[in-house]
C-alpha positions in Angstrom: -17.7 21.4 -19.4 -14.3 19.5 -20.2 -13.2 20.2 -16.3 -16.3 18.4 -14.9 -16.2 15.5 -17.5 -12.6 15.1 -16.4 -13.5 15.2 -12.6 -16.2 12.7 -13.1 -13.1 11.0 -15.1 -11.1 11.6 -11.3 -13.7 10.4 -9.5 -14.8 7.1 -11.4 -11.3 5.8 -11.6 -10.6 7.0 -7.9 -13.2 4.9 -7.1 -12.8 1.6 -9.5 -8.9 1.3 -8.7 -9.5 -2.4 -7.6 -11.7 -3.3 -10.4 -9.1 -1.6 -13.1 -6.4 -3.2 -11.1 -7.5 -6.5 -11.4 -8.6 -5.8 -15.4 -4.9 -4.9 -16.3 -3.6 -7.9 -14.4 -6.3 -10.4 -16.1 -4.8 -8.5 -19.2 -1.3 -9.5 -18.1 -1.7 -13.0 -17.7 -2.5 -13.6 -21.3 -0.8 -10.6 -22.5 2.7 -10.9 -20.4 4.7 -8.9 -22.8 2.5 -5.8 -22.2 4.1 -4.5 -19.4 7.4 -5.9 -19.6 9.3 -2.4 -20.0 7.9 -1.6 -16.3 11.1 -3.1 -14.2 14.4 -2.0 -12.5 14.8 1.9 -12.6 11.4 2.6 -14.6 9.4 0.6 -12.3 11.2 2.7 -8.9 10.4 5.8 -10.8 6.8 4.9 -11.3 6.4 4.4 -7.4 8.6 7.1 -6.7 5.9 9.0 -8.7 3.0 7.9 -6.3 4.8 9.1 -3.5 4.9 12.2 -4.6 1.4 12.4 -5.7 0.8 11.5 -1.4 3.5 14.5 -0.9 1.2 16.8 -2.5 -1.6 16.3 -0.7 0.3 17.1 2.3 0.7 20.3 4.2 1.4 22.2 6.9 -2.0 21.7 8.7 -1.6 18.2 8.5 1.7 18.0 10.4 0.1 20.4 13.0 -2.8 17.7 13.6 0.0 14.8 14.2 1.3 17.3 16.8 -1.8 18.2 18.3 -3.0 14.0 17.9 0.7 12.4 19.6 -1.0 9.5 22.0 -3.4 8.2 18.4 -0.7 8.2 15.7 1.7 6.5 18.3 -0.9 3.8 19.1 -2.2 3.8 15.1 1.8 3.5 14.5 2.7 1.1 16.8 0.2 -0.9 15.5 1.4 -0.5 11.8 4.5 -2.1 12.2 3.5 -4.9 14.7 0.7 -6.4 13.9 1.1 -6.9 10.3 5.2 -8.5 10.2 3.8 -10.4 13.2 1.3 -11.7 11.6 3.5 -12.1 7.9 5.8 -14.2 10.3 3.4 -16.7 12.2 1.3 -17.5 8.7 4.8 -18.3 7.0 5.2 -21.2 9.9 1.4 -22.0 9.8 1.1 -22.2 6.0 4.4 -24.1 6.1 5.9 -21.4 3.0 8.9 -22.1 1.2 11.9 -19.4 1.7 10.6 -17.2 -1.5 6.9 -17.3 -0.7 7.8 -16.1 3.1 10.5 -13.2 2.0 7.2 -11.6 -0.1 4.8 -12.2 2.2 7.1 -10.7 5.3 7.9 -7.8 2.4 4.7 -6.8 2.4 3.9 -6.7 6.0 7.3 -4.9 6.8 5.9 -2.0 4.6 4.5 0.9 5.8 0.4 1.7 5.4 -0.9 2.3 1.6 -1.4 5.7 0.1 -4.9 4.4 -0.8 -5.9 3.7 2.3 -6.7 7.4 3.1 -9.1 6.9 -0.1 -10.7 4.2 2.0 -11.0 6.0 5.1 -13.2 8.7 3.4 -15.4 6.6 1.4 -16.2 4.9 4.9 -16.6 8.3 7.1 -13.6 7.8 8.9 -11.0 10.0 10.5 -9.3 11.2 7.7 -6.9 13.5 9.5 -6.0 10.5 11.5 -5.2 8.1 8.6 -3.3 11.1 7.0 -1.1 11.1 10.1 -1.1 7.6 10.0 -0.2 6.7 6.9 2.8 9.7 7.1 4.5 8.8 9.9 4.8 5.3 8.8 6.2 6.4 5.8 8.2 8.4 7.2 9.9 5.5 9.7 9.9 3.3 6.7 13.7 3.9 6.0 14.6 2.2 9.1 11.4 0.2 10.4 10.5 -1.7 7.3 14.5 -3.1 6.6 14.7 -3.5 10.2 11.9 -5.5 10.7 12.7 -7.9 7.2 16.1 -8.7 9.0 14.7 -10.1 11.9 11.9 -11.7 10.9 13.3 -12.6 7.2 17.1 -13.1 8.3 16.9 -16.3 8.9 15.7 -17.2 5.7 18.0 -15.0 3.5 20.9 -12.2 3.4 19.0 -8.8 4.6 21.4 -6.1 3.0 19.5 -3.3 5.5 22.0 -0.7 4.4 21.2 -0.7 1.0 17.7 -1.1 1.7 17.8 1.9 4.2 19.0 4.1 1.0 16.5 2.6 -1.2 13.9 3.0 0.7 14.7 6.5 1.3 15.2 7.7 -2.3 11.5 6.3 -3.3 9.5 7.3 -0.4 10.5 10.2 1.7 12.8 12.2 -0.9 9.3 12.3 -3.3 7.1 12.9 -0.4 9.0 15.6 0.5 9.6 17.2 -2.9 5.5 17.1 -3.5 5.2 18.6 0.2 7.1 21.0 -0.8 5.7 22.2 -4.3 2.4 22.2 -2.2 3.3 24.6 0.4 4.5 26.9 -2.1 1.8 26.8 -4.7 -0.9 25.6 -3.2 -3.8 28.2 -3.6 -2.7 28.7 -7.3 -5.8 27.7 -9.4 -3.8 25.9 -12.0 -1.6 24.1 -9.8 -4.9 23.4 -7.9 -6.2 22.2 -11.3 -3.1 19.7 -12.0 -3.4 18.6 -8.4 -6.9 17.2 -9.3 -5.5 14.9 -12.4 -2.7 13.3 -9.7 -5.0 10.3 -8.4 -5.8 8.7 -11.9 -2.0 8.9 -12.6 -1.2 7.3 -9.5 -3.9 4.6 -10.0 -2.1 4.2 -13.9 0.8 4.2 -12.1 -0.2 1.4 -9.7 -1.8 -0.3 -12.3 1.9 -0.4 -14.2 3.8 -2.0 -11.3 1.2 -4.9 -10.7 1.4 -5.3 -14.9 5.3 -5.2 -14.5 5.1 -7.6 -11.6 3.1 -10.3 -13.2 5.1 -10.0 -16.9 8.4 -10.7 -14.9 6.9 -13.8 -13.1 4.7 -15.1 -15.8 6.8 -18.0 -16.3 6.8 -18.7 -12.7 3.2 -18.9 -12.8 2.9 -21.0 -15.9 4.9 -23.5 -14.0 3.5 -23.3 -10.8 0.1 -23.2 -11.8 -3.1 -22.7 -9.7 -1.5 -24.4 -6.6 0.7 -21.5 -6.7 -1.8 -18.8 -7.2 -4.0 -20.6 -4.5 -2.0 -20.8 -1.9 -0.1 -17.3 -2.6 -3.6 -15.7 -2.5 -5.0 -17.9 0.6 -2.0 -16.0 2.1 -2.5 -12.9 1.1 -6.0 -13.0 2.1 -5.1 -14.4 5.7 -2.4 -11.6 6.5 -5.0 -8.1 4.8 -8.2 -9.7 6.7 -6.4 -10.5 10.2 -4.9 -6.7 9.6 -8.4 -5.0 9.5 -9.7 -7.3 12.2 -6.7 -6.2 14.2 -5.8 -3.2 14.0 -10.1 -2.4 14.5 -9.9 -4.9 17.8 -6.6 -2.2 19.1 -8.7 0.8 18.4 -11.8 -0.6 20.6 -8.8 -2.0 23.2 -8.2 1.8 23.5 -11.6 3.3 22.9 -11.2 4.9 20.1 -14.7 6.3 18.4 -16.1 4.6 15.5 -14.9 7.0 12.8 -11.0 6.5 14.3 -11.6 2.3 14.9 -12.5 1.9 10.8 -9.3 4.2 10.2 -7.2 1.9 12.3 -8.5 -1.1 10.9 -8.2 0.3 7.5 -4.6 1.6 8.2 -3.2 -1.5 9.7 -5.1 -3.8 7.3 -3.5 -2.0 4.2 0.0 -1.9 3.3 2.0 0.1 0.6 2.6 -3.6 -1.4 4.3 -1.4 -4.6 7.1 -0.7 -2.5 7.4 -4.3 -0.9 7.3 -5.2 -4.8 10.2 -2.4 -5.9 12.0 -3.8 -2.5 11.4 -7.7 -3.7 12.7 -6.8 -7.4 15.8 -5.0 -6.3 17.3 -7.2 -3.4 15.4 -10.7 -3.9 14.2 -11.4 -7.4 17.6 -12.6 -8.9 17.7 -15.5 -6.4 14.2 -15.9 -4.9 12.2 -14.9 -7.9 8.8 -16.2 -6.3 9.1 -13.5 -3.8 7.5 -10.9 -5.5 4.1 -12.8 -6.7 2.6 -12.3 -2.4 4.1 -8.5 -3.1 1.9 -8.2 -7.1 -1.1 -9.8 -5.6 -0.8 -7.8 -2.6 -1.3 -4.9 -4.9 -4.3 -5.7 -6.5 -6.0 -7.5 -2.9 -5.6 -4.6 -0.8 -7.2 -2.0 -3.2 -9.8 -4.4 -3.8 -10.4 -5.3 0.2 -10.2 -1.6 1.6 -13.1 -0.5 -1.0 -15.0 -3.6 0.0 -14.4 -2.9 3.8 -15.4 0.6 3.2 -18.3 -0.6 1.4 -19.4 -2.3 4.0 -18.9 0.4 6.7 -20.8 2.9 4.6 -23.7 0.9 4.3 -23.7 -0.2 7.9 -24.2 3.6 8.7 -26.9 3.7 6.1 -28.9 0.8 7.8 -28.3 2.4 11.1 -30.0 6.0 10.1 -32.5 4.0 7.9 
């Protein structure tokens, strides 16, 4: 009895990540000090945490499909990390963003996809094996695509230290991948590993939820002072780059034919990026002197978890009118 209330527990919050999301940010905004133990070290430990939560999902089957799948992931990949620092880049010049604005917004699109968004491509009956690949590849290039990418696009505006960002980079995202890969080779099957494994996705939601809460109680007074213009125009932005992703990335998959199931996964896959590490990236190299920079990257958070379960919303009732 306790094991199905807690998977209906799994399932509820698996679901409601964007509305619990925005509730602890709302929370934030007139509760700032609530979260204000979640920065530096705690907050890269927290996403370090997700990642491993992805890792152990992972296994050996799923590396055989990104073998067996090469011409889709490189396409699905390629696409990743064009499209969306492409399009961070042209809406900084259209939008006319100051320096701090632009360095979060590019951030964000620099990153590689969201571990969420192979949440979203289920809910929607899409190719889950594909946004699996997807989404672990890109993570996988991250290291050198995503501070690659900021230093071009970003150099101009301030110093890129690459390098450093290389190594950081590395330490939260593929060393905790690969540690949770790991533990699930060698004990998956066991039925209370199995068990634990169950309980991982409403941690990584709390954990989510933590960064966003940390985010918004370190740039409270930011916000105070800049006021609804600020939000406005941060979130018209934010809006702009997630909704041109998912229209993207879907127009590349019908540019190469792609079925239906695989277009939504692209869409979804290009549309959503992994905005807690453009936030742990914004905090550690850019916060002390652009300290705006990380408000695109904390709305990001909370946008692209709400989007991708309204996109996949829509998708699943699009199916339902169609065998109605």
């Amino acid at each position: 009895m306790e094991n199905k209330a807690f998977s209906s527990f799994v399932d509820f919050m698996t679901k409601h990540t964007s509305a619990f999301i925005i509730l602890i940010a709302i929370i934030t905004i007139f509760v700032p000090d609530l979260f204000s133990w979640v920065h530096g070290l705690t907050q890269t430990l927290i996403l370090g945490f997700i990642m491993l939560t992805m890792g152990l999902t992972l296994s050996l089957n799923d590396f055989k499909i990104l073998l067996s799948r090469p011409v889709d992931i490189l396409i699905g990949t390629c696409a990743q990390f064009t499209v969306m620092p492409l399009v961070a880049y042209t809406l900084c010049k259209l939008y006319g963003l100051d320096n701090q604005l632009a360095i979060g917004i590019i951030l964000v699109g620099c990153c590689p996809g969201g571990v969420s968004s192979n949440i979203m491509s289920y809910l929607c009956k899409g190719d889950v094996a594909f946004s699996v690949g997807m989404t672990t590849v890109s993570t996988l290039l991250a290291p050198v695509a995503t501070p690659f990418l900021v230093l071009m696009l970003a150099g101009e505006r301030v110093d890129v230290d690459a390098p450093s960002m290389f190594l950081n980079i590395l330490y939260v995202t593929i060393l905790p991948v690969a540690i949770g890969f790991a533990v699930n080779h060698f004990y998956g099957g066991n039925e209370k590993f199995e068990e634990t494994k169950k309980a991982m996705p409403v941690f990584s939601v709390f954990g989510l939820a933590c960064i966003v809460g940390g985010v918004i109680s370190a740039v409270h007074p930011h916000i105070v002072n800049g006021g609804l213009e600020l939000l406005a125009l941060t979130f018209a932005v934010v809006f702009s780059h997630n909704t041109l992703g998912y229209i993207l990335g879907y127009s590349i998959g019908t540019l190469f034919k792609f079925s239906k199931a695989k277009k939504r996964t692209v869409s979804i896959e290009v549309g959503m990026q992994n905005a807690g590490l453009a936030t742990v990236l914004s905090s550690t190299f850019f916060m002390a002197t652009n300290p705006l920079s990380i408000v695109p990257c904390a709305i990001s958070c909370a946008w692209h978890s709400i989007s991708g379960t309204i996109l996949a919303n829509l998708f699943a009732r699009k199916d339902e009118k169609t065998n109605s």
